[in-house]
C-alpha positions as YAML, in Angstrom:
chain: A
units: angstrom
residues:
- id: 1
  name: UNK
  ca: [-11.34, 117.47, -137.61]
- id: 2
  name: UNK
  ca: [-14.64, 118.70, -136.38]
- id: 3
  name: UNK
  ca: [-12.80, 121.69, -134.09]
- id: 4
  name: UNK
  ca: [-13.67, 125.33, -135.08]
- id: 5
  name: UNK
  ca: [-15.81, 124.41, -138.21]
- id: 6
  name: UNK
  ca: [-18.30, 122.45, -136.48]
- id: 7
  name: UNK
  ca: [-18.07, 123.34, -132.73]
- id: 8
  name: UNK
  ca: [-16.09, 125.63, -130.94]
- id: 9
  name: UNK
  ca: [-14.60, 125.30, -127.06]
- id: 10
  name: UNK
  ca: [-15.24, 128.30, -125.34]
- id: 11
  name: UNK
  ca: [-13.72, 127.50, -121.93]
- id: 12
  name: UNK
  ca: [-11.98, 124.42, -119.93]
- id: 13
  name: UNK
  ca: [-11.88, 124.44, -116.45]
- id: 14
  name: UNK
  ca: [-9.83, 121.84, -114.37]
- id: 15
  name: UNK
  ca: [-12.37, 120.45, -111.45]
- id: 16
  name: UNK
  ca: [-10.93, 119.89, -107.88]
- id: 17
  name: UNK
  ca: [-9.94, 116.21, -107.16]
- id: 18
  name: UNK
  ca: [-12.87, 114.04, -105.61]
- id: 19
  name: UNK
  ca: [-11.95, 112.73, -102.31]
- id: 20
  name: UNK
  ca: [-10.97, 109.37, -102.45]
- id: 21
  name: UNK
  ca: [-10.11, 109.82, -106.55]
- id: 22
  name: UNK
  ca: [-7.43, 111.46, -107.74]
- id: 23
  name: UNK
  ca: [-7.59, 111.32, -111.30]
- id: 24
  name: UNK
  ca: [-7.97, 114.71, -113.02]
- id: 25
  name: UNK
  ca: [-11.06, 116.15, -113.82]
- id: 26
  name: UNK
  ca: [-11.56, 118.62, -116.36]
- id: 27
  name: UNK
  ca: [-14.86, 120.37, -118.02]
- id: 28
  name: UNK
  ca: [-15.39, 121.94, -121.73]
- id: 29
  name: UNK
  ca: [-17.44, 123.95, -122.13]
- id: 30
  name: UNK
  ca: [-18.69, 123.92, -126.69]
- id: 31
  name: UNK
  ca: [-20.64, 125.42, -128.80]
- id: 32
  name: UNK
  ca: [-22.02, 123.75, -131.85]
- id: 33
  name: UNK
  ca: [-22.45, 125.50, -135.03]
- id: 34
  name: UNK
  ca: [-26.25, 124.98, -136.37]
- id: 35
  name: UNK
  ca: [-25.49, 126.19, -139.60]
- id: 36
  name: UNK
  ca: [-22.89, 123.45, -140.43]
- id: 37
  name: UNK
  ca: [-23.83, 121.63, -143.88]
- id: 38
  name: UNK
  ca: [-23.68, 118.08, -142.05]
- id: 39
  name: UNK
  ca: [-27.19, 118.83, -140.62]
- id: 40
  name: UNK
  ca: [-28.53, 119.27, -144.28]
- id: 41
  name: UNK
  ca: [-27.76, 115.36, -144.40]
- id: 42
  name: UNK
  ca: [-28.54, 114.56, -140.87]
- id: 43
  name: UNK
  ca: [-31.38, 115.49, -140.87]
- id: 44
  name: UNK
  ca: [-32.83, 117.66, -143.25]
- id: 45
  name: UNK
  ca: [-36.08, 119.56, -140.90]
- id: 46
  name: UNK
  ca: [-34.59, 117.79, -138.25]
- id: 47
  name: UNK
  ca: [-30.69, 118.10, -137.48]
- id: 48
  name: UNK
  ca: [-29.22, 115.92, -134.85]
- id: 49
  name: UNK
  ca: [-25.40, 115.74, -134.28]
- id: 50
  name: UNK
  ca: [-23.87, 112.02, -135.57]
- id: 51
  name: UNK
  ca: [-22.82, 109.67, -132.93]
- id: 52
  name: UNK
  ca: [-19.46, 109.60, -134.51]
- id: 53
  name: UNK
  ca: [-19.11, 113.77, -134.16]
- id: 54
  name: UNK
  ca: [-20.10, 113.08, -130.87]
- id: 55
  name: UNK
  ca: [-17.09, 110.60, -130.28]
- id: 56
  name: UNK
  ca: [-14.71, 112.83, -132.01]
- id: 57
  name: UNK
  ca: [-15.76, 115.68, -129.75]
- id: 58
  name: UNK
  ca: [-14.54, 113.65, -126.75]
- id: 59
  name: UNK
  ca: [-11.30, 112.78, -128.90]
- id: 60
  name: UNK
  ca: [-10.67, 116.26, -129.77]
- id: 61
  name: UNK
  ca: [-11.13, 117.89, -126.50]
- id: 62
  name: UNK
  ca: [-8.86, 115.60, -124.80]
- id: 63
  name: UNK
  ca: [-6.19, 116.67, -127.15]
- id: 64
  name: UNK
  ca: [-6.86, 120.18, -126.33]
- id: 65
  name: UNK
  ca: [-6.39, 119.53, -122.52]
- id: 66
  name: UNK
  ca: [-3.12, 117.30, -123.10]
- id: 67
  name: UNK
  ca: [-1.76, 119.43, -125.57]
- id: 68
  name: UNK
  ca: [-0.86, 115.64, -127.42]
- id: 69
  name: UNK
  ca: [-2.20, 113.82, -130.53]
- id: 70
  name: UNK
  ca: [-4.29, 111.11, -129.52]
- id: 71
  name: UNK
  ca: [-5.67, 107.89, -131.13]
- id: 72
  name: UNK
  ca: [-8.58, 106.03, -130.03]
- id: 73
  name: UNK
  ca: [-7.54, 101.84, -129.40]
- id: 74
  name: UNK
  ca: [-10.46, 101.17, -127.62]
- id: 75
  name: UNK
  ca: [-13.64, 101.39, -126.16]
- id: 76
  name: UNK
  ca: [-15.22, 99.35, -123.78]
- id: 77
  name: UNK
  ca: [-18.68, 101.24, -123.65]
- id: 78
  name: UNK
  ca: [-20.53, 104.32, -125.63]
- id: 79
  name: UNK
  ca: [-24.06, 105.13, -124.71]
- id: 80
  name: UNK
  ca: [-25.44, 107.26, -126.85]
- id: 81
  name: UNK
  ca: [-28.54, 108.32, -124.75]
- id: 82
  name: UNK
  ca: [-30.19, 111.53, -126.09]
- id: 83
  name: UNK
  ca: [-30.29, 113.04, -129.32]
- id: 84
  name: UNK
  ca: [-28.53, 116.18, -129.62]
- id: 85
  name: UNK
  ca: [-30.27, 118.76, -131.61]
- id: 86
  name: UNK
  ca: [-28.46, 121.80, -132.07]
- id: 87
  name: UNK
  ca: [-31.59, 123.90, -132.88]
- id: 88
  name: UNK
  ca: [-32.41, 123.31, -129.17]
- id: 89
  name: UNK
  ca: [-29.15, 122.22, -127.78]
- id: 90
  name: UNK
  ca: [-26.10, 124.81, -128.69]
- id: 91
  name: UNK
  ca: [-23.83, 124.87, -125.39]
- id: 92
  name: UNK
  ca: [-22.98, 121.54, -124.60]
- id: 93
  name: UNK
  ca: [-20.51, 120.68, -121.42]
- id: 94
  name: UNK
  ca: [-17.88, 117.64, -122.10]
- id: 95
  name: UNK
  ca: [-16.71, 116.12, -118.78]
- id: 96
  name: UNK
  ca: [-13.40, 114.17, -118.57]
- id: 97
  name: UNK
  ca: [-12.29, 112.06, -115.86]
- id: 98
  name: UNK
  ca: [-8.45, 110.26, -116.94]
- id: 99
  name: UNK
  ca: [-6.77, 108.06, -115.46]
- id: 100
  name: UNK
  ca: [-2.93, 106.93, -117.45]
- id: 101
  name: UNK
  ca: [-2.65, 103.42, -117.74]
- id: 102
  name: UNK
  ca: [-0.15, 101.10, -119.30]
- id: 103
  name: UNK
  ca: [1.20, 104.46, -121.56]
- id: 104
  name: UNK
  ca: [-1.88, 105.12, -122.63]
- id: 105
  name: UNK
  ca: [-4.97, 107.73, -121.39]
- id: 106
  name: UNK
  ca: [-7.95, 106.05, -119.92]
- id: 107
  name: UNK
  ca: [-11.16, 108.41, -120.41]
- id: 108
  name: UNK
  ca: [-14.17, 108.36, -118.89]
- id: 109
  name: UNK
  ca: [-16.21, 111.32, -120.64]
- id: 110
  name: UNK
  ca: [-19.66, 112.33, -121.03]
- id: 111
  name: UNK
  ca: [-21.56, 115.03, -123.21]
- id: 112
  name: UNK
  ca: [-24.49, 117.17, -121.79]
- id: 113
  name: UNK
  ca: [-26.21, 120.14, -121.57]
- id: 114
  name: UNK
  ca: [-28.12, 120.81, -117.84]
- id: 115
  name: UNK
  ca: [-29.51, 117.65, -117.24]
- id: 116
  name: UNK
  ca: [-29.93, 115.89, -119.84]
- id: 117
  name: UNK
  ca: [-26.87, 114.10, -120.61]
- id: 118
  name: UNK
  ca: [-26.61, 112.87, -124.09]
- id: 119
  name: UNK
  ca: [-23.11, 110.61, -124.09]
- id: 120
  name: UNK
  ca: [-21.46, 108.50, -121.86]
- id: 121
  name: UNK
  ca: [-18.42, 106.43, -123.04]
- id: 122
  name: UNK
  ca: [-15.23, 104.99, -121.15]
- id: 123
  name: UNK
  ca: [-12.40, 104.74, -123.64]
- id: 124
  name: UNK
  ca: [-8.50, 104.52, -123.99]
- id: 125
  name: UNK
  ca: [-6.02, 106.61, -126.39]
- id: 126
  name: UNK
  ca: [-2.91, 106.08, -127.19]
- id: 127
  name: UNK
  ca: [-0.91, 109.50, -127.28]
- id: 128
  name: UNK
  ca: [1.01, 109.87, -130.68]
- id: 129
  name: UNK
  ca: [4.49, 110.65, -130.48]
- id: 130
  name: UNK
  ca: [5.90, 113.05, -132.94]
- id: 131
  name: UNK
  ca: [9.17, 112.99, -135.09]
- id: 132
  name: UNK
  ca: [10.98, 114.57, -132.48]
- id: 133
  name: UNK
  ca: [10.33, 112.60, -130.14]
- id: 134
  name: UNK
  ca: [11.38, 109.42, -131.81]
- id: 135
  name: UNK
  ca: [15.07, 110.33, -131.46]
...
């Protein structure tokens, strides 16, 4: 878990329905901790947050809107296509658009800051039931 060690949220906001789409749309807003000891390894004099943090900031934002465990099963598409340097980027916003589908969460989510936009990835999670819920 990369939450409060490695990045923070600092706010989620639910964005108004799109006309003609009415799958919820939320925005989180994170902040990314430049001091974390993974940038001494990626990259020492020139930090740059892993593609897989990145994916697992998507993951673990989700859970924080839905309140639910979820597991990634699939994804269709990640493009990964600006490097995220937290000693120039340290706000980032993650958009989610979801759609449910067959039990599962369809996500279509991108990382960015301004502008630039650094992911883009449609993917679908499976939402973990717990013991209790078994019964």
């Amino acid at each position: 878990m990369l939450i409060n060690e490695f990045y923070k949220i600092d706010h989620v906001s639910k964005l108004p329905v799109k006309e003609g789409d009415d799958s919820p749309h939320f925005e989180v807003r994170v902040t990314i901790n430049r001091d974390h000891p993974i940038f001494k390894g990626h990259f020492p004099g020139n930090p740059v947050v892993p593609g897989v943090c990145q994916v697992e900031m998507v993951r673990e934002t989700l859970e924080h809107i839905l309140a639910s465990k979820l597991t990634l099963i699939q994804s269709d598409n990640i493009k990964f296509l600006n490097m995220i340097s937290p000693l120039t980027y340290t706000t980032l916003t993650i958009e989610h658009r979801l759609k449910h589908a067959e039990n599962n969460i369809v996500a279509h989510s991108q990382i960015q800051s301004g502008e630039t936009v650094f992911l883009k990835m449609k993917a679908v999670f499976s939402e973990q039931q717990s013991a209790n819920s078994k019964q």
